[in-house]
MARTORLUM-489589 format. One record per residue (C-alpha): x, y, z. Coordinates in steps of 0.02 Angstrom, whole numbers, plus 50000, padded with zeros to 5 digits. Example, Ala and Ser with C-alpha at 12.3 -4.5 7.8 and 13.67 -1.06 7.14 Angstrom:
2
506154977550390
506844994750357
This chain:
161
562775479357681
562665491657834
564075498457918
565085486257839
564175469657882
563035458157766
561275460357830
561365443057924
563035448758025
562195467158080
560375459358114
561535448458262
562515464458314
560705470458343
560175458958438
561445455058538
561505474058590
559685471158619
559645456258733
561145465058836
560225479958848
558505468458928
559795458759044
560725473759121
559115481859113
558305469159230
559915469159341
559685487859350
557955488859399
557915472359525
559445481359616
558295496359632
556985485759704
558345479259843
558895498059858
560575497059756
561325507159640
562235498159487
563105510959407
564265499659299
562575489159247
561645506159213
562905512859100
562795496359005
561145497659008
561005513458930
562645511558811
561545493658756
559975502458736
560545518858626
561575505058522
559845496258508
558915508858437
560375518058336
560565503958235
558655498958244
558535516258122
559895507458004
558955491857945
558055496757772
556175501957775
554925509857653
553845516057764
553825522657954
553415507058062
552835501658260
554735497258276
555355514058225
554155525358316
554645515858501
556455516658430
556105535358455
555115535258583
556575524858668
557915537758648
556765550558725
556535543758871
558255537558903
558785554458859
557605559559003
558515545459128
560135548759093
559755568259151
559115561459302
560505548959315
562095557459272
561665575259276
560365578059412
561265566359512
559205557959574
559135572259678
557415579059724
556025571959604
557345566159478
557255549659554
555695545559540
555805549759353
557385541259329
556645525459406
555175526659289
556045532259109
557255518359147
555885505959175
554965511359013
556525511458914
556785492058969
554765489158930
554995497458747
556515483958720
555415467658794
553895472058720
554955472058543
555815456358582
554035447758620
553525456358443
554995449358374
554855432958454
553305430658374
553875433958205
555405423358202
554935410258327
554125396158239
552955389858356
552535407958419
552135412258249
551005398058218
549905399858352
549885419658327
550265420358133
549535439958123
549965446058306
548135449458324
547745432058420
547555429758609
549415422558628
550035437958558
548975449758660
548815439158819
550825439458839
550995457258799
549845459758934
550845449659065
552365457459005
551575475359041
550815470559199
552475461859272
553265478859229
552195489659319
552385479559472
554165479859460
554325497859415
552905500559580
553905491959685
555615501159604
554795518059646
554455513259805
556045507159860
557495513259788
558235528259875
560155531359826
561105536359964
């Protein structure tokens, strides 16, 4: 039990946190690529993503893992965006490092669901049993290099009014 909830029901709550935080995360950062703020999809963004990794630290473990550490890493830098955000209203360099915390607090969440994915997923996990085979690697790689264009072409663009 955690909060509550069999392991089964609060492993869905997770994810379901998780997967909202990716999708308003992508809606966030493609409407600062067509210079748009989304303020209701950024504070779901951010409400998904704290969620995420609160209850990421809940799940038992014996030892510190990958999962954990970016977990950490994750609040950090959301911390870092919602300054920007809420606080420092993007003024002045702020939105440049809004732009870029948010985009690596989205990464941190995909690149976890493509770890997951290829632990759970069947067919992902027979053609990359350990994680250490090219399928693995290979689509971590896209996944990194699709984000860096996007969060290039975020940077570039966006300016809030």
């Amino acid at each position: 039990m955690i909060l509550g909830m069999s392991t089964p029901v609060f492993t869905l709550v997770h994810i379901v946190l998780s997967l909202a935080g990716i999708f308003s995360g992508f809606v966030v950062l493609f409407g600062m690529i067509c210079r748009r703020k989304e303020p209701l999809w950024t504070f779901l963004f951010f409400v998904t993503n704290i969620l995420t990794d609160a209850t990421g630290f809940l799940f038992p473990f014996k030892a510190l893992t990958p999962g954990l550490v970016i977990g950490a890493l994750s609040l950090i830098v959301l911390t870092v965006a919602m300054i920007g955000y809420y606080i420092l209203r993007l003024r002045g360099g702020w939105r440049g490092r809004y732009v870029i915390t948010m985009a690596v607090a989205l990464y941190f969440n995909v690149f976890i669901l493509v770890v997951q994915s290829f632990e759970k997923i069947g067919v992902l996990k027979a053609i990359a049993p350990t994680q250490s085979a090219p399928p693995f690697w290979i689509t971590q790689l896209v996944v990194l290099g699709l984000m860096i264009v996007l969060t290039v072409l975020a940077f570039r663009r966006f300016r809030p009014i």
